[in-house]
C-alpha positions, 0 to 999 in steps of 0.5 A: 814166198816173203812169209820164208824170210820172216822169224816166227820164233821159235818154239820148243820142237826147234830146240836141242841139247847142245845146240848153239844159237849165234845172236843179232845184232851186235851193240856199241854200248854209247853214252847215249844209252847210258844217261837213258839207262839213268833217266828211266831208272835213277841209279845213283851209285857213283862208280858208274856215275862219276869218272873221278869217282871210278878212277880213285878205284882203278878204272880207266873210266866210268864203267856201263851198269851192271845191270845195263850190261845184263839187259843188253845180253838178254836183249840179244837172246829174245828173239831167238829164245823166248820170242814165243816164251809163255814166261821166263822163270828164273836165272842161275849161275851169273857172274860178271866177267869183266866190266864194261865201257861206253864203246864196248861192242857186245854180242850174244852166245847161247847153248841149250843145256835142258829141256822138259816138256811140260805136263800139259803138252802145250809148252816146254821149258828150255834151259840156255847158258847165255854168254856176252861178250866184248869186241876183243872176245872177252867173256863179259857175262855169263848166267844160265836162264830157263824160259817155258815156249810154247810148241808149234804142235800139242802131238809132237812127241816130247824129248828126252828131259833132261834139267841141267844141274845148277848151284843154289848160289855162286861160291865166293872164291868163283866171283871175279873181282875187276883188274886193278881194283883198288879201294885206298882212296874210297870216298864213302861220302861221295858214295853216298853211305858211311856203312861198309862191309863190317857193318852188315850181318847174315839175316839182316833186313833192310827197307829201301823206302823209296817206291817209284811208280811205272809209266807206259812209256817208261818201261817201253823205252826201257825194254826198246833200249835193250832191243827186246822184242818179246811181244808181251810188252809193246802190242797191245792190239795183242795182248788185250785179246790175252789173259791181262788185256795189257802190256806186261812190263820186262822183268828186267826193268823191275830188277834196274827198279830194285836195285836202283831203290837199293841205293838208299841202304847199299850205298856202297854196295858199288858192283854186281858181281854175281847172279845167283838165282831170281824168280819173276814172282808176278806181273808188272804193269804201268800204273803199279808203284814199285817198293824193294826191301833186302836180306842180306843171306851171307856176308863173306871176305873176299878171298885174298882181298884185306879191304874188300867183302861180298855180301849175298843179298836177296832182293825183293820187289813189290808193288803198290805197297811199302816193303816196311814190314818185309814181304816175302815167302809165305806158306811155301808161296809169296806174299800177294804184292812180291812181283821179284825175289832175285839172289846176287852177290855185291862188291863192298869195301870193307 
């Protein structure tokens, strides 16, 4: 009987078009998670940082870090989406709402837009729109994500396929620039870069230097602090029986990595606004040192804003060795040390 009252996970038969998965738990975002989310990361942009800093730009107080606000949706959806994932592919049609402060309650919504079972019959992928939002039903963010799970039974017939329709990136006139934004008093010396908007240009490469490598109980804690329960990343009793012999380290800690080496280049590239696509190119493990370089894919006015651009960057993590030289796609595949490709958009003053 007890067996009943446990979650499996679920695997590809248990979803379906349309369907709508309701997320546990809720969570108050403290400040407590905050300076953790720093200590494991090192994000230095100042918005979030510093309250005079983020009130000189119109907020009532520092807002939570973008990305932090990410993980902590993605958290919520685990259990329910990708308990049983084989992997998590890619992301697509992100924005960032509205921001996020340190006693914002967050829950999760996700609606099933696709299905396809894989060749082998033993998996599928599942395409979901996740949703996050506040305490007072504001949407705070919203991205599509599609997940391969595995199946409870090879012989189940396969479904319908259907993949969903999705933009290669957000349009510009779509972001959503944060109420009250205002950048007459933007202080690029405490932001900790002279280069603005106008300085960057499409097709622009930048080596952010700086490398950090990942302890064990670094990207736990890390992925614990998003209430993550994929089981790839804590049971190690597991997983040396698997095809690694290890514990795999989130995705998502490597993207707060990237952007967090990012600093040192996009100084002012101070909000994440939107989440145009990313592929986990390859395993992450403790031990490895992380690297991150950029592109800069489009440089774009903000529609009505005089004082504010965005720039498409897309944003490549390696691992154990520099990105001095640029690795990225080659031969229709990726150079061997890229564990991350991720495209987005970031608010910077002009």
């Amino acid at each position: 009987m007890s067996a009943l009252k446990t979650n499996p996970g679920n695997t590809f038969e248990d979803f379906s078009i349309g369907q709508v998965i309701e997320h546990a738990t809720p969570r108050t975002i403290t400040a407590g998670d905050v300076a953790l989310y720093v200590a494991l990361t090192g994000s230095r942009f100042a918005l979030e940082c510093a309250e005079p800093f983020a009130h000189t730009l119109g907020f009532p107080e520092a807002p939570v870090d973008d990305w932090l606000v990410f993980h902590m949706v993605f958290g919520k959806t685990v259990p329910d989406v990708s308990l049983n994932a084989v992997a998590n592919l890619g992301y697509a049609a992100g924005r960032f709402l509205a921001p996020v402060f340190v006693g914002d309650t967050i829950q999760a919504t996700s609606e099933v837009i696709g299905l396809k079972e894989n060749s082998s019959g033993e998996s599928g992928t599942v395409y979901v729109r996740s949703i996050g939002r506040n305490q007072l039903g504001e949407t705070v963010l919203d991205y599509v994500r599609w997940v391969m799970v595995r199946k409870r039974d090879k012989a189940s017939p396969a479904p319908t396929a259907h993949v969903p329709s999705l933009p290669d990136a957000v349009p510009v006139e779509s972001l959503v620039v944060p109420e009250g934004l205002v950048l007459e008093a933007y202080d690029p010396a405490r932001a900790g870069s002279p280069w603005r908007f106008d300085d960057y240009a499409a097709g622009e490469r930048i080596d952010h230097v700086d490398g950090m490598t990942i302890e064990e109980a670094e990207h736990q804690l890390a992925t614990r602090l998003y209430q993550n329960t994929a089981k790839v990343h804590f049971n190690q009793f597991e997983q040396e029986k698997g095809r690694f012999g290890r514990r795999l380290i989130y995705g998502g800690h490597v993207i707060s990595l990237t952007r967090a080496l990012s600093f040192n280049g996009l100084g002012n590239a101070f909000k994440i606004v939107g989440l145009n696509g990313g592929r986990h190119v390859a395993p992450c493990f403790a031990g490895d040192t992380v690297y991150a370089w950029s592109e800069v894919v489009e440089a774009e006015p903000v529609p009505g804003r005089v004082d504010l651009g965005a720039l498409r960057l897309r944003t490549y993590g390696v691992k154990n060795r520099t990105a001095a030289d640029f690795p990225g796609r080659i031969d229709g595949g990726y150079d061997p040390a890229v564990i991350l490709e991720l495209d987005y958009w970031a608010l910077m003053p002009r």
